[in-house]
Each structure stands twice: as structure tokens, then as C-alpha cells.
FIROTOR-649836 format. One record per residue (C-alpha): z, y, x; residue in one letter; chain. Coordinates in Angstrom, 3 decimals. Each point is the difference from the previous one (the first is absolute). Layout:
ATOM:Z:Y:X:A:A
...
REM end
This chain:
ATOM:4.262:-23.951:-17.640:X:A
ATOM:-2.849:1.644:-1.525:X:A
ATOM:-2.633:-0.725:2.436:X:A
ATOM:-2.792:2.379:-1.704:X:A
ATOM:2.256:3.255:0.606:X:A
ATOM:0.694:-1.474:3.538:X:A
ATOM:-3.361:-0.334:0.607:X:A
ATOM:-1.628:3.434:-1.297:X:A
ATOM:2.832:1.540:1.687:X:A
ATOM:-0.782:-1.399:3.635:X:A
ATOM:-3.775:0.338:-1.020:X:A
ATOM:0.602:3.525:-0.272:X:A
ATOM:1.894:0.579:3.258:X:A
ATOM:-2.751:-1.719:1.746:X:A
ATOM:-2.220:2.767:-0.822:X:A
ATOM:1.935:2.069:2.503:X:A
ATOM:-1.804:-1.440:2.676:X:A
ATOM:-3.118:1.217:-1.435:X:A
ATOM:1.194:3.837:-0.476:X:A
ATOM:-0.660:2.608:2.462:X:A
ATOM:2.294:2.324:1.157:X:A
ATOM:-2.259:2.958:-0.966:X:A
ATOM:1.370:3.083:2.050:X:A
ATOM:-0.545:-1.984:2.937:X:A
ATOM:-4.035:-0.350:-0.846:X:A
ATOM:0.113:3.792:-1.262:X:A
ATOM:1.142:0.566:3.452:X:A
ATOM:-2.669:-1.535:1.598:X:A
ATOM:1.854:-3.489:1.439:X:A
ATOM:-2.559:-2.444:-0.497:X:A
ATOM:1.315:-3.821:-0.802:X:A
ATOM:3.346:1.530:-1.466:X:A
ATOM:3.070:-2.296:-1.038:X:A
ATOM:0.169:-0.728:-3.465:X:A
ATOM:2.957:0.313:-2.260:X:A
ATOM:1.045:-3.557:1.188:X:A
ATOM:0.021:0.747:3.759:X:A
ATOM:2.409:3.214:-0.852:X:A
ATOM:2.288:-2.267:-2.447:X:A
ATOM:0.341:-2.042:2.897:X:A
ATOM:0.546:2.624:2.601:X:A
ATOM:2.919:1.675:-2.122:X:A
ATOM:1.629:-3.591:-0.669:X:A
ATOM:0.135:-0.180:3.717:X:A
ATOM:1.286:3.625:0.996:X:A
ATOM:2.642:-0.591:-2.575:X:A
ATOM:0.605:-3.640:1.248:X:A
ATOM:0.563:1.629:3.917:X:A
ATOM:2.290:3.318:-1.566:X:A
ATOM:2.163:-1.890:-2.667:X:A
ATOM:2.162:-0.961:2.907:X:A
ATOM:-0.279:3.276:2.056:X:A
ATOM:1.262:2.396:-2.907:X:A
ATOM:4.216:0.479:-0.465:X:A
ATOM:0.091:-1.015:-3.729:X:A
ATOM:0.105:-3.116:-1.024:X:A
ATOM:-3.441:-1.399:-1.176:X:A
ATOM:-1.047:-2.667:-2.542:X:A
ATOM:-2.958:-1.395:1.797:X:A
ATOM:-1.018:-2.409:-2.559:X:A
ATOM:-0.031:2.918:-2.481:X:A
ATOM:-1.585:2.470:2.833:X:A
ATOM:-2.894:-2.505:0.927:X:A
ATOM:-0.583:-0.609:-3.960:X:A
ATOM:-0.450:4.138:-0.602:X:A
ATOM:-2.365:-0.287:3.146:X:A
ATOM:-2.033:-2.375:-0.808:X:A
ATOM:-0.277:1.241:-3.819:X:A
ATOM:-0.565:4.037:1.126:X:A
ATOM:-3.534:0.084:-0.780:X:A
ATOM:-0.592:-2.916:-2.402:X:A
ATOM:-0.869:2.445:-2.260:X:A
ATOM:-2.883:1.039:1.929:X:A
ATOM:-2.178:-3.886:-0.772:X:A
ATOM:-0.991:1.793:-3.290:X:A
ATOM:0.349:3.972:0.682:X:A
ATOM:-1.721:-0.376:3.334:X:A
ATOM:1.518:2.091:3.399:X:A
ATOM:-0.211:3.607:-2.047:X:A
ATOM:0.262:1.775:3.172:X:A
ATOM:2.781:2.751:0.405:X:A
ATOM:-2.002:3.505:-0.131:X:A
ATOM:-1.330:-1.083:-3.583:X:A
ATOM:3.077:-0.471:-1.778:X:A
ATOM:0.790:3.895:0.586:X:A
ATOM:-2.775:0.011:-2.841:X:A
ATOM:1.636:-1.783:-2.740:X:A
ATOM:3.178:0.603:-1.830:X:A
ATOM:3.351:-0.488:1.871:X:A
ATOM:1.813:-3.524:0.224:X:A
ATOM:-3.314:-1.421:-1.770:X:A
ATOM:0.018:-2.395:3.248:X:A
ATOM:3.253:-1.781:-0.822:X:A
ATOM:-1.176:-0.138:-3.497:X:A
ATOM:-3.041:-1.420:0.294:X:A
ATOM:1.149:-2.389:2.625:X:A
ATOM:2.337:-1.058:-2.130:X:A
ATOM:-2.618:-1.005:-2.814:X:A
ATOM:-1.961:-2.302:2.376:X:A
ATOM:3.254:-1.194:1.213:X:A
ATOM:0.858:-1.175:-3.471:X:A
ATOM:-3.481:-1.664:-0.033:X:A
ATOM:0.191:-1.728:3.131:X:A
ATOM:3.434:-1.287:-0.508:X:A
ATOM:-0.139:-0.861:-3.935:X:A
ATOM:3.446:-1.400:-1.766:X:A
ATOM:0.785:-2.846:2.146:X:A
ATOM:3.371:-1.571:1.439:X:A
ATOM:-1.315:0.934:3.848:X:A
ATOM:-0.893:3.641:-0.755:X:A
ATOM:3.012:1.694:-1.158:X:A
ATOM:1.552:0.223:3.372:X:A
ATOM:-3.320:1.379:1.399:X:A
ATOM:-0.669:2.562:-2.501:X:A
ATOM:4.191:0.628:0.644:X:A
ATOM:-1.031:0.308:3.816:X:A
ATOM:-2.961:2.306:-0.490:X:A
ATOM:1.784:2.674:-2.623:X:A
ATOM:3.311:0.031:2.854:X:A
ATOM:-2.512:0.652:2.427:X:A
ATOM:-1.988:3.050:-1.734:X:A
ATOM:3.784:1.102:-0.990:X:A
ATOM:0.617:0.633:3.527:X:A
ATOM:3.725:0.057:-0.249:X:A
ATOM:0.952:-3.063:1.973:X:A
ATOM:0.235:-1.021:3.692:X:A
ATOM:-2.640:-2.747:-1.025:X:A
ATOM:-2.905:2.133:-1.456:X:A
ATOM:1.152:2.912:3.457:X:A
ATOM:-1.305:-2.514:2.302:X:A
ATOM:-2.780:-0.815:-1.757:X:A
ATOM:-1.152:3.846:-0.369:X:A
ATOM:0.234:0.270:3.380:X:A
ATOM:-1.674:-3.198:0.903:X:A
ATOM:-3.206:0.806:-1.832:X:A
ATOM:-0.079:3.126:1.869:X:A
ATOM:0.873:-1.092:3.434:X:A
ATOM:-2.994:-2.778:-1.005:X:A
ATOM:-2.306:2.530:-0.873:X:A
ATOM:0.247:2.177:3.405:X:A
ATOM:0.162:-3.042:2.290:X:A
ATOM:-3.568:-0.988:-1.987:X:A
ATOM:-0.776:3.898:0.701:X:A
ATOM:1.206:-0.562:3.964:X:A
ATOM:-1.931:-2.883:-0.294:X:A
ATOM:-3.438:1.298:-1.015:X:A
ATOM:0.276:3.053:1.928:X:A
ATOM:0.157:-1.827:3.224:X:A
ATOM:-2.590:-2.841:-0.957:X:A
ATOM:-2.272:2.382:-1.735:X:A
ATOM:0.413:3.178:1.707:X:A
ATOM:-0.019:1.179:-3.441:X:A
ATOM:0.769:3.369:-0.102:X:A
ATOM:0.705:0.559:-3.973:X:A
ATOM:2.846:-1.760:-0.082:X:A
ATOM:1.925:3.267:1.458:X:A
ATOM:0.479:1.360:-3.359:X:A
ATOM:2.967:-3.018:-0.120:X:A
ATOM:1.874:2.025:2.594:X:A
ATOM:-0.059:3.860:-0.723:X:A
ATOM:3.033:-0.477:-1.969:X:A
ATOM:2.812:-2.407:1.042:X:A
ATOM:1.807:-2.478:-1.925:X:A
ATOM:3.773:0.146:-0.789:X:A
ATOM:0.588:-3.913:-0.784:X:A
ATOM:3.417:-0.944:-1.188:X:A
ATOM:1.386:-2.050:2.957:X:A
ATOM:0.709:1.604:3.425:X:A
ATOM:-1.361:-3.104:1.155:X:A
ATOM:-3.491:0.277:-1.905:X:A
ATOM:-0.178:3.849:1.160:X:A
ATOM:0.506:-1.065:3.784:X:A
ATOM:-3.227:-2.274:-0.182:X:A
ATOM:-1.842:2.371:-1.561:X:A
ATOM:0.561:2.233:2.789:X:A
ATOM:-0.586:-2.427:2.370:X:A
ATOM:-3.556:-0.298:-1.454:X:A
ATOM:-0.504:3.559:-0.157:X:A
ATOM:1.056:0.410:3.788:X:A
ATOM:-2.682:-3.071:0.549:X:A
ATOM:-2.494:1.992:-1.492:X:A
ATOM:0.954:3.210:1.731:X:A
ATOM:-0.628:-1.868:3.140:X:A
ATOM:-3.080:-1.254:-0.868:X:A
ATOM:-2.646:2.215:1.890:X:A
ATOM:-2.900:-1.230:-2.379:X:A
ATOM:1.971:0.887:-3.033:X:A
ATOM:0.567:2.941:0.599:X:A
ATOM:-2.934:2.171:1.934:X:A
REM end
């Protein structure tokens, strides 16, 4: 085991939990998650819809792709959504990929995760479906969330246009959020 690659790689995870989720703050939520709180929140949906959906699931391999989704993100920061319509197209992937490659340097443990991370910006399996769709349903349950803490009325933008997720089963709770926050007088004066 080569304990220095082990170690700068979980020493660069760990800096998730100090990296906002910035279009929360540009929103106005004060005390937002950071990029830690989300990883964990789509691990979770994905952990309570691998067993919901019809196709068989890996859940080893879905929980991996979860956890890993924004890795990336403990050296490029949380590059919120509406900026990358400013730089060229697939540049994301791409540059994830780069601080993936530093983060997980040529070491027995990371082939598998850097295997896991490419299937799930492929988007061609049943593995890296759920995970799409968990890191959305994550984000509008934080959304839900804030609006009825917060009374925050700038998260509406989330909701003008609605989501088609990949499983019937991920599209059902997403409605059932949007009907909660139909019926939520405060929400929606």
C-alpha cells in the first residue's frame, strides 16, 4: 500500500466539507450545505431508490459513483450551474477529469474509482441513471428544504421548469415535492 497517495487522496476529499455549495449562497440561503452534506444526501437518495427502480442495480458500484460525483469539486470548487453556459461545451467533464487524475494519482485503490467516475459521466448504465437522478432529487429536497426553513423566495427559479429524471420512480417524488410546495401557502403568495 502506498500510504502517501492514500493519504493526499483522503486529504483531498476532506476538503469537501469545507466547500460551499455556491448557488445556494447566490440565492440568498445563509449557512448553506457544503459539497460534503450534498455527497452525502445523493449517497442516501440512491441508497433508498436502488431497490425501488425495476432494473437490477449494483449498489456497491451505485454508492461508489455517489459518493465520488463531485470529488472533483475539492480542487475546482462548486462552479455553480448558470456559469458554465460561459465557457466552452463539455469543458466540465474535462476539467473534472484533470483534478480527478490529481486527486486519485496511479495507485492500486484508484483505478476502480476513476473506472466509477468516467461510467458515471458516461451516463449509459443503470448505475450512473440512479445516480443522475439522485443528485437531483438531493438538490430539490435541499431547495424544499430551504424554502420552508428560510422562506426564501429565490429558490423558485429551481421550479419554472420541471425535471424529466430517468426512473418513473425518481419522477413520482419529484412531483410529490412539487405538489408539497404547491400547497405551501407561504411559498407561493
Amino acid at each position: 500500500m502506498d500510504v502517501t497517495a492514500v493519504l493526499n487522496t483522503l486529504l483531498h476529499s476532506n476538503q469537501l466539507k469545507r466547500t460551499a455549495r455556491t448557488g445556494w449562497a447566490q440565492r440568498g440561503v445563509p449557512d448553506a450545505e457544503n459539497v460534503a452534506a450534498h455527497s452525502f444526501g445523493v449517497v442516501f437518495v440512491a441508497l433508498v431508490l436502488a431497490p425501488l427502480v425495476e432494473e437490477p442495480i449494483d449498489l456497491g458500484k451505485t454508492l461508489a459513483m455517489a459518493a465520488l460525483h463531485d470529488l472533483p469539486e475539492a480542487l475546482t470548487t462548486d462552479i455553480p450551474t448558470p456559469a458554465w453556459q460561459y465557457l466552452p461545451p463539455d469543458i466540465k467533464t474535462s476539467v473534472e477529469r484533470q483534478a480527478m487524475q490529481v486527486m486519485l494519482p496511479q495507485a492500486d485503490f484508484t483505478a476502480p474509482l476513476l473506472a466509477w467516475w468516467e461510467e458515471l459521466h458516461a451516463a449509459a448504465t443503470p448505475e450512473a441513471h440512479l445516480v443522475h437522478d439522485a443528485d437531483k432529487l438531493d438538490m430539490f429536497l435541499q431547495a424544499v428544504m430551504y424554502e420552508e426553513q428560510t422562506g426564501n423566495r429565490q429558490l423558485a427559479e429551481f421550479w419554472h421548469t420541471p425535471h424529466i429524471f430517468h426512473y418513473p420512480q425518481s419522477q413520482a417524488i419529484y412531483a410529490a415535492l412539487r405538489q408539497r410546495r404547491a400547497g405551501d401557502p407561504t411559498l407561493n403568495s
